[in-house]
N, C-alpha and C positions, 0 to 999 in steps of 0.2 A: 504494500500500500504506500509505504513513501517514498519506494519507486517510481512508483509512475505520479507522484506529488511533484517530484526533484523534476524530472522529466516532464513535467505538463502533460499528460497522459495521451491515449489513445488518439485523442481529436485533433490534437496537435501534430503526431504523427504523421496522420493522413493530410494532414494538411502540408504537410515539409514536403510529403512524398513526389518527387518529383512525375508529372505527370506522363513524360516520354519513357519514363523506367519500362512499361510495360512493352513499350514498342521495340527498345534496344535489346531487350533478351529475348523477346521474338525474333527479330533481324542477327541478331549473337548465334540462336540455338541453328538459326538456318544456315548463317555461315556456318558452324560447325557442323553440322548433317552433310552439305557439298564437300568442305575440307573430307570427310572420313569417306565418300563415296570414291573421291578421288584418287584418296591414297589407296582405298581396295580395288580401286581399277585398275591400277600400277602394278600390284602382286593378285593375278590371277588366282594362282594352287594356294595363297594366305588366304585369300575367299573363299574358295569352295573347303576348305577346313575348318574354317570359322562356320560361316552355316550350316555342314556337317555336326559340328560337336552341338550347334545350338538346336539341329534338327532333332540328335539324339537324345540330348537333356529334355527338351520340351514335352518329348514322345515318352519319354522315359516318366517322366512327372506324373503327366497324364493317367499314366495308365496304373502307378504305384499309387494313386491319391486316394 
């Protein structure tokens, strides 16, 4: 409780928050989705390994749940 006294609470928060934050880690996470598409286009047989073990775990989950 006098934390958020110290801090001007909740309202204030939302208010500081900068309005474009949500825009820039939208535009962020999609840069980083092309960057990791890119680099797995680069090593082929790293891909199909990678979706392999994620085929087999997922499968595997599934069916042990």
């Amino acid at each position: 409780m006098r934390a958020r006294l110290e801090f001007g609470g909740i309202e204030r928060a939302k208010e500081e928050w900068p309005r474009g934050a949500r825009a820039n880690f939208v535009e962020s996470l999609a840069q980083d989705v092309r960057y990791g598409a890119r680099t797995l286009g680069k090593n082929p047989g790293f891909t199909v390994i990678c979706c392999l073990t994620l085929a087999l775990a997922s499968a595997r989950h599934v069916r042990f749940r």
